[in-house]
C-alpha positions as CSV (number, residue, x, y, z in Angstrom):
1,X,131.5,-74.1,193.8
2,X,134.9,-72.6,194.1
3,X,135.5,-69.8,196.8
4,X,138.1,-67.2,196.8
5,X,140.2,-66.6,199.4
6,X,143.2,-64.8,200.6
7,X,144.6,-66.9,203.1
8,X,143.6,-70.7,203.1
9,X,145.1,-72.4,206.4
10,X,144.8,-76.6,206.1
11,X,144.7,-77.3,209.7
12,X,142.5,-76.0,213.0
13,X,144.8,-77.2,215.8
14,X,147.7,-75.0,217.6
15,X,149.5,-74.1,215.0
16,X,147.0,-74.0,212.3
17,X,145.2,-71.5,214.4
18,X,148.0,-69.4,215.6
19,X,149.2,-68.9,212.1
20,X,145.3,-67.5,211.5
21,X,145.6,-65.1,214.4
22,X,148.7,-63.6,213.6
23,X,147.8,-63.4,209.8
24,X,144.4,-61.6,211.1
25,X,146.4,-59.1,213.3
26,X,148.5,-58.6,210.1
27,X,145.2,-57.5,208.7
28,X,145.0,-60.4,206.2
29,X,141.5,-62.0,205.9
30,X,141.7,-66.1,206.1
31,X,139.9,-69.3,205.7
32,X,140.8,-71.9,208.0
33,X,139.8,-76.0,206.3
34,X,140.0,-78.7,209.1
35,X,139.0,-82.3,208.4
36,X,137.0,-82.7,211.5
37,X,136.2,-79.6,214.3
38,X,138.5,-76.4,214.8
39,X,140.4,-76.7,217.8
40,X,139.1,-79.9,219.2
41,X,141.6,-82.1,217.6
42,X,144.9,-84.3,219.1
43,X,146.3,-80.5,220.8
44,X,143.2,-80.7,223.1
45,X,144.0,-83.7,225.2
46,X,147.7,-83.0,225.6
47,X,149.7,-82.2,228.5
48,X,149.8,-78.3,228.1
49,X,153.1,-77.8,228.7
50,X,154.5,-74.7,227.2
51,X,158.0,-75.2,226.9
52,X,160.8,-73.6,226.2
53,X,163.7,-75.4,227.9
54,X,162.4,-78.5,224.8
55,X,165.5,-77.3,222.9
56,X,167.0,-80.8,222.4
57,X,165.4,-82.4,219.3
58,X,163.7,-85.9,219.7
59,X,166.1,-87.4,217.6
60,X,169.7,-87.7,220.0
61,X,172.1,-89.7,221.2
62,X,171.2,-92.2,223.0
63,X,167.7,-92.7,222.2
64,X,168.3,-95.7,219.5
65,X,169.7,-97.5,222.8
66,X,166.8,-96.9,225.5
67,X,164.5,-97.6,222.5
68,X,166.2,-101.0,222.4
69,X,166.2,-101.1,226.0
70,X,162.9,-100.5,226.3
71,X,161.4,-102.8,223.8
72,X,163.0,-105.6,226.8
73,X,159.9,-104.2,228.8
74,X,157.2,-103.4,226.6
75,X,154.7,-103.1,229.7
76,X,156.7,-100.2,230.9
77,X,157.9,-98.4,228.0
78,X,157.1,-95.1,227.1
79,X,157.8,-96.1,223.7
80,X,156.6,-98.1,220.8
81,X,156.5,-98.5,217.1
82,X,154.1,-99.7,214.5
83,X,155.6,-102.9,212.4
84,X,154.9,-102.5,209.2
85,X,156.7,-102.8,205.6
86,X,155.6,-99.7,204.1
87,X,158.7,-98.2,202.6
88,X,158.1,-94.6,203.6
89,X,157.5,-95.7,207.0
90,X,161.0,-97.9,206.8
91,X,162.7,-94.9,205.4
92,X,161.6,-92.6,208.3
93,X,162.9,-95.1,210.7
94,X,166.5,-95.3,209.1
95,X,166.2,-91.5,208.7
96,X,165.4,-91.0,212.6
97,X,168.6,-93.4,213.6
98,X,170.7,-91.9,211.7
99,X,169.2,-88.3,212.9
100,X,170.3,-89.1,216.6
101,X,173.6,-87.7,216.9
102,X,175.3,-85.0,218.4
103,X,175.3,-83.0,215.1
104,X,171.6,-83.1,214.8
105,X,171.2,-81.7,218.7
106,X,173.6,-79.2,217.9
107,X,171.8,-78.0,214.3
108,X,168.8,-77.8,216.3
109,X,169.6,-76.2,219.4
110,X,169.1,-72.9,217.9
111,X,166.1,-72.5,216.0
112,X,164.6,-74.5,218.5
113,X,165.2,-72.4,221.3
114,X,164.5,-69.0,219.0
115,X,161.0,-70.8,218.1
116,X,160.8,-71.4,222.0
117,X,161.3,-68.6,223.6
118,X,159.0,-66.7,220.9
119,X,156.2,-69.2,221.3
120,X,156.6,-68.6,225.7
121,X,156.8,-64.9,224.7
122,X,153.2,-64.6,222.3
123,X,151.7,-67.3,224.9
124,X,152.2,-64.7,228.2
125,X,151.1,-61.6,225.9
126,X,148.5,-63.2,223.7
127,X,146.6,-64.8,227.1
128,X,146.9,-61.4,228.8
129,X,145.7,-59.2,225.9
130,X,143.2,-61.7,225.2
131,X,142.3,-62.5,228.4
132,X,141.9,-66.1,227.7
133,X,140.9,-68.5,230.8
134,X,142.6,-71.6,230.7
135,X,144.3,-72.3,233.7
136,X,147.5,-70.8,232.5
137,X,150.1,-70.9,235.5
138,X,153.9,-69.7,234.6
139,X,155.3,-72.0,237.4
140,X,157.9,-74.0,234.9
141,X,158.1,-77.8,235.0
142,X,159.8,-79.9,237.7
143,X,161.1,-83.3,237.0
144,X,160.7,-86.2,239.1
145,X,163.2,-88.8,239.8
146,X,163.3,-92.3,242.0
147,X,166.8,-93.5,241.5
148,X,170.5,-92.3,241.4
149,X,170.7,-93.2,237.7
150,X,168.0,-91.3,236.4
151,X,168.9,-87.9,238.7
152,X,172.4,-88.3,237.8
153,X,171.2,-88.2,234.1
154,X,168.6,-85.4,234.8
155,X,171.8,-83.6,236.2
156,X,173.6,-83.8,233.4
157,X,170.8,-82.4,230.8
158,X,170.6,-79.6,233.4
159,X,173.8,-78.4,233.3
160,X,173.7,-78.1,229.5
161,X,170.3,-76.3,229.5
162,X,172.3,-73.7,231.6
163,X,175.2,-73.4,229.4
164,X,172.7,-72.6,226.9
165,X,170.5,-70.3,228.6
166,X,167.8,-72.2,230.1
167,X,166.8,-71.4,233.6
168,X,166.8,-74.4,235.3
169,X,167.1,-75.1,239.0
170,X,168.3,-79.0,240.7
171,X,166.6,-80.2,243.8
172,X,167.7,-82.8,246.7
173,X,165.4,-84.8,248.3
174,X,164.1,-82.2,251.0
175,X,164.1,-79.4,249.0
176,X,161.3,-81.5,246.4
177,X,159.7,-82.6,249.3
178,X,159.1,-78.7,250.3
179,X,158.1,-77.3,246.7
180,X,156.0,-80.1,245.6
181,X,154.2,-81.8,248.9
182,X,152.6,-83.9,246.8
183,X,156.1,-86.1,245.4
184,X,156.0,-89.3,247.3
185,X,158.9,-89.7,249.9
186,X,160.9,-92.5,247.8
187,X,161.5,-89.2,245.1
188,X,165.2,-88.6,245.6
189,X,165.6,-85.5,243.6
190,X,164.5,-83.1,241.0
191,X,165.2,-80.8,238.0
192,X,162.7,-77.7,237.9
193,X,162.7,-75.9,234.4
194,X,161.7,-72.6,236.2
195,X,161.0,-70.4,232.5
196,X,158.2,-72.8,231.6
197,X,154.9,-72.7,231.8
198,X,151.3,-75.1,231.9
199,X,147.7,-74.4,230.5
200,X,144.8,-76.4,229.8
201,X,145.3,-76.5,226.5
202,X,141.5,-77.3,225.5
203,X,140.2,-74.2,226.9
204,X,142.9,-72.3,225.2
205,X,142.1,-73.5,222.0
206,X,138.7,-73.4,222.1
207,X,139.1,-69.4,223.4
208,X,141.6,-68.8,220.7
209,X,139.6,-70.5,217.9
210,X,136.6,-68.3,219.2
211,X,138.7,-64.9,218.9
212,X,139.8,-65.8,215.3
213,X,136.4,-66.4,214.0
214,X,135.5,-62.5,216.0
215,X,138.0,-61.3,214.2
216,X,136.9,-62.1,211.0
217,X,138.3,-66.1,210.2
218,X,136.0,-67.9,207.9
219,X,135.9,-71.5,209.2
220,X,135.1,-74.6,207.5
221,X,134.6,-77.9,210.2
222,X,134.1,-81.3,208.7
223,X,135.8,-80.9,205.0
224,X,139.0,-82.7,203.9
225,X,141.6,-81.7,201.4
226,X,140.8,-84.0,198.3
227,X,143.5,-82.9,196.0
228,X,144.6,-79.7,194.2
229,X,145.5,-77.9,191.2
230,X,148.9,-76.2,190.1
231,X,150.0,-73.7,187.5
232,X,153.6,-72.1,186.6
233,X,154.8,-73.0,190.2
234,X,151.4,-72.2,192.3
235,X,149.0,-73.9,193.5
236,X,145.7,-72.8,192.0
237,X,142.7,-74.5,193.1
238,X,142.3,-76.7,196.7
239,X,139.9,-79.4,196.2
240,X,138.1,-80.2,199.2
241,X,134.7,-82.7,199.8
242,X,132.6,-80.0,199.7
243,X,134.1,-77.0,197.9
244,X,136.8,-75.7,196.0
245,X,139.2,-73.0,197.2
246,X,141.3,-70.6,195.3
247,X,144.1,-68.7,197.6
248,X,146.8,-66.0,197.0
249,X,148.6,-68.3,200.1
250,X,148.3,-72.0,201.7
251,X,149.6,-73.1,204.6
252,X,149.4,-76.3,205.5
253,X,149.7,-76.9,209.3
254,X,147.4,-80.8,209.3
255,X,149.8,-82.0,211.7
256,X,150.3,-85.9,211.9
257,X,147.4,-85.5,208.5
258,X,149.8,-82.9,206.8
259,X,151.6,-85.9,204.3
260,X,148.1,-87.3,203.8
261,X,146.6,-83.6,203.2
262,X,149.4,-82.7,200.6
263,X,149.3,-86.3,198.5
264,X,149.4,-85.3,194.8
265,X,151.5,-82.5,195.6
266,X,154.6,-84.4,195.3
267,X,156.7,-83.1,198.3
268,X,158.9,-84.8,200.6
269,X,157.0,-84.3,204.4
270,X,158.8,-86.8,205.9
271,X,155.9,-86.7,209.3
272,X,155.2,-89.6,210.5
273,X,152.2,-90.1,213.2
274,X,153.3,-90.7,216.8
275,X,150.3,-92.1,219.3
276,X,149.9,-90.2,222.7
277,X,147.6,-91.2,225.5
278,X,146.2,-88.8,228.4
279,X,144.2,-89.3,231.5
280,X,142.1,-86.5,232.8
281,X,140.4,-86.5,236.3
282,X,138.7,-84.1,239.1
283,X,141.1,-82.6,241.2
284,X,143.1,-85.3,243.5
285,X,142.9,-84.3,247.3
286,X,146.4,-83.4,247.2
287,X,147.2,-81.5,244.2
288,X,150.7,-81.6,242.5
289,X,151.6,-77.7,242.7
290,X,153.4,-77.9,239.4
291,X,153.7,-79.5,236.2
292,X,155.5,-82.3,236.3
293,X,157.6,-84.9,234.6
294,X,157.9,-88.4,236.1
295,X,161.5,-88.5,235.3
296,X,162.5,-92.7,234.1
297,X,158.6,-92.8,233.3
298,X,158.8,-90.0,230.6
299,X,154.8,-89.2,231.7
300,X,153.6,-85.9,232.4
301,X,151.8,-84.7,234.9
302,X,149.4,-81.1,234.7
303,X,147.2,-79.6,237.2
304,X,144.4,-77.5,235.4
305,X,142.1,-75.7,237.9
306,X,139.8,-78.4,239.2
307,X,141.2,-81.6,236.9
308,X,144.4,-82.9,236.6
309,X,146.1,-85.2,233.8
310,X,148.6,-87.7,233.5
311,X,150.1,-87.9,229.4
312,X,152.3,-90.3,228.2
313,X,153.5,-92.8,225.4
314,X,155.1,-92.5,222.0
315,X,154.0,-94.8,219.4
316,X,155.2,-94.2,216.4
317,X,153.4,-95.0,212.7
318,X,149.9,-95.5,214.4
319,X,147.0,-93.7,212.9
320,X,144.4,-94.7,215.1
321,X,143.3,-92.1,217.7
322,X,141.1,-94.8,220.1
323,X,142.7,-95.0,223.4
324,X,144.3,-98.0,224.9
325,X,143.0,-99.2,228.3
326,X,145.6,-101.1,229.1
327,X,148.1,-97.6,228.8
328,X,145.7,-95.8,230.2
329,X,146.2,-98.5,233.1
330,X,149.6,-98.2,232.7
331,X,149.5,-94.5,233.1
332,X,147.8,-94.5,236.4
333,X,150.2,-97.1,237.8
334,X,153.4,-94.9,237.1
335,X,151.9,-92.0,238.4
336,X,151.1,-93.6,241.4
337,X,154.8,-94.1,242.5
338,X,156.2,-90.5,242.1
339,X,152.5,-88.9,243.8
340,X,150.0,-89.2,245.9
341,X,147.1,-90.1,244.7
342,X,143.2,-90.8,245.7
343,X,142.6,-94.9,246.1
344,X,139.9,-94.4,243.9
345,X,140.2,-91.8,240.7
346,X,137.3,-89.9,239.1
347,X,138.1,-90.2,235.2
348,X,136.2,-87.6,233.1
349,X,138.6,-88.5,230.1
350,X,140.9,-90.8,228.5
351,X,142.0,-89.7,224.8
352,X,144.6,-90.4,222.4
353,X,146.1,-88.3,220.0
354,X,148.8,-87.9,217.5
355,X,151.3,-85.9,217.4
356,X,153.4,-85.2,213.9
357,X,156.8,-86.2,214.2
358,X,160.1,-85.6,211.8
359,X,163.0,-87.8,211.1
360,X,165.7,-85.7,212.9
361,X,162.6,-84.2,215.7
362,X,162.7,-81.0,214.3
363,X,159.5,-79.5,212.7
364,X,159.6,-78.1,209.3
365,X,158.5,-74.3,209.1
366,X,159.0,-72.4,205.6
367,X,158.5,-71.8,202.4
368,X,157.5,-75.4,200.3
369,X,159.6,-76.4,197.3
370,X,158.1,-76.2,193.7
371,X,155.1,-74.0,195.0
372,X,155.5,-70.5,195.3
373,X,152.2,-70.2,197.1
374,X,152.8,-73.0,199.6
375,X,154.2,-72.7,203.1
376,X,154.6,-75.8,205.8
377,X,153.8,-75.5,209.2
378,X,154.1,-79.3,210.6
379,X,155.9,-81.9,212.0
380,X,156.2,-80.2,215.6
381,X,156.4,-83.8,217.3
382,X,154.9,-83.6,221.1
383,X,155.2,-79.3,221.3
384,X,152.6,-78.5,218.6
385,X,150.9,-76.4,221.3
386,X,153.8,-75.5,223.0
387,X,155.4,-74.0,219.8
388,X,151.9,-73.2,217.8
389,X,152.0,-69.1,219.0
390,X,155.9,-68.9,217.7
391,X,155.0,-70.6,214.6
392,X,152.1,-68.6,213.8
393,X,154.3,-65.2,214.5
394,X,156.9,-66.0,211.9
395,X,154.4,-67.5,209.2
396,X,152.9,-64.8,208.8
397,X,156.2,-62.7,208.7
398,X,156.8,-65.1,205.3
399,X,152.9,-64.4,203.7
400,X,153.3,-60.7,204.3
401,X,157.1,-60.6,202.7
402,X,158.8,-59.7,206.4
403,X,161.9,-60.5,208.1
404,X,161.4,-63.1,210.3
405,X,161.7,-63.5,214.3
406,X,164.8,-65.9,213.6
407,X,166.2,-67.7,210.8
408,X,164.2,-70.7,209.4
409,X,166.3,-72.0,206.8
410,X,167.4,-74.9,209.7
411,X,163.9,-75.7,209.4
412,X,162.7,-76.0,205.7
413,X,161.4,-79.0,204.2
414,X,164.8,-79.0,202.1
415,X,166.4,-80.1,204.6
416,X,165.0,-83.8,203.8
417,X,166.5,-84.1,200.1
């Protein structure tokens, strides 16, 4: 059976349904596909930290070196890769390397921060408007530190936040001590991000996947993209397991899936899958007051009403979403010497999840090459929820022929040869 369709969206996570919102409020009528269930995918178990001050790409200087570093102490790192021959996979890895450089930071400091600040922007309105409950607390995000080294560098990335227009705020030891009680007294300093903001980002995805199907959203759980047809430059038929779809537009906004989504299409999405863990537990007698990052651990850590959860590690090339126990270990330990925590911890969750990630960091938001119809949405590394409401703003500016928010071209798929 082949359905017709004005909108088809390939993806039900952040940005998958923030693009359907804002196409709906546009007055466009959509079909959202996702391979398994709408909004319960890897953006539920992140950390939920909505973040604009995130405007230096992953892909830097310096992060070949701790990489290297870090492999010395693989029971510590917050790093890992797969080892594997597969060409595209080797490619990615020579493209990242290359990618981290002070020319790539400054290319991206821009539409990173526009897509930011948009994304903080829609987030405060939409949840208000919407009235969405989900724990959302516009505290920013205060990083943690335990020894001179890692302050001095936290310093550093704070003074050229502020010369680029992030509010940002740097803390001795006394003055952590008073904002965040629950920082351990060997914490010698901190860097708040005061513009940002935390949510739990399951309840806001399972609010806003509710308010798209209410306002009109056909949804289709549980079907994968099979392959598709093309015509003249369009795309004219999605195949799926179940049925086939024909679509004036098609985004495709599958995340970590979005390469394996658009095989046959012949496009360069150079996205490759980067593993995630999280912890999740009932409220610890002494709650942290504010987000946090554990500053040399590179784990977060987010209060959300009555739970709170630790979320850490980057493994990159790793399709497998089944949790680790030995990170999740690992988690708990490193938490434990930045806060204080309960001797014994009531777990109601450990997950894994994958997050899409580019070779220079940056996602890839535009129009597709060779396909008129097509537009890419993906490759949003770790801030696929964080960015989702900006994304979705300026997609459907493209479908409906607008100027958009800011200027993509920095973020097009081109980019990649």
């Amino acid at each position: 059976m082949t359905i017709k369709t004005d909108i088809l969206i390939i993806g039900g996570g952040p940005v998958g349904l923030s693009c359907a919102y804002y196409l709906l409020k546009s007055g466009r009528k959509v079909t959202i596909l996702d391979a398994k269930e709408i909004g319960k995918g890897s953006g539920s178990g992140n950390a939920g930290h909505i973040v604009p001050s995130h405007i230096i790409p992953l892909a830097a200087p310096g992060v070949v070196t701790s990489a290297l570093k870090w492999a010395l102490d693989p029971a510590r790192s917050p790093f890992g890769m797969k080892i594997s021959l597969d060409p595209k996979y080797i490619l990615w890895l020579i493209q990242f390397a290359a990618s981290c450089s002070e020319a790539n930071v400054q290319r991206s400091i821009s539409p990173l921060s526009s897509l930011g600040q948009l994304s903080a922007k829609n987030f405060s309105q939409m949840i208000a408007e919407e009235k969405f409950e989900c724990h959302y607390q516009e505290k920013g995000f205060l990083n943690l530190y335990k020894n001179e080294k890692g302050f001095h560098e936290g310093q550093i990335e704070a003074e050229f936040m502020l010369k680029h227009g992030v509010p940002v705020s740097v803390y001795d030891k006394s003055k952590v001590r008073e904002v965040e009680p629950a920082a351990l007294d060997d914490v010698i300093g901190g860097v708040h991000f005061t513009g940002d903001a935390h949510l739990h980002p399951a309840l806001f995805l399972e609010s806003l996947s509710e308010r798209v199907r209410a306002m009109g959203a056909e949804t289709r759980e549980n079907t994968s993209v099979t392959g598709f047809e093309s015509a003249n430059g369009k795309i004219t038929k999605v195949k799926t397991d179940a049925d086939d779809f024909e679509a004036g537009q098609i985004i495709l906004a599958a995340g970590a899936f979005s390469p394996l989504a658009a095989r046959g299409l012949k496009l360069n999405i150079p996205v490759q899958p980067a593993r995630g863990y999280s912890l999740t537990m009932t409220a610890n007698k002494q709650m942290p007051r504010h987000a946090l990052i554990l500053g040399e651990r590179r784990i977060a850590v987010s209060p959300m009403g009555d739970l709170l959860r630790f979320t850490g590690r980057l493994e990159v090339g790793n399709y497998s979403m089944t949790p680790n126990p030995l990170w999740i270990q690992r988690l708990e330990n490193s938490v434990r010497e930045y806060i204080a925590l309960d001797e014994k911890l009531d777990i109601k969750e450990t997950w894994a999840g994958l997050r899409p990630v580019t070779p220079d960091g940056a996602p890839i938001i535009g129009r597709a090459p060779r396909y008129e119809n097509l537009i890419l949405a993906t490759g949003h590394a770790m801030l696929g929820l964080s960015l989702g409401p900006g994304t979705g703003q300026v997609v459907a500016e493209l479908v409906n022929g607008k100027e958009t928010a800011f200027d993509l071209s920095p973020l097009r798929a081109e980019r990649f040869g």
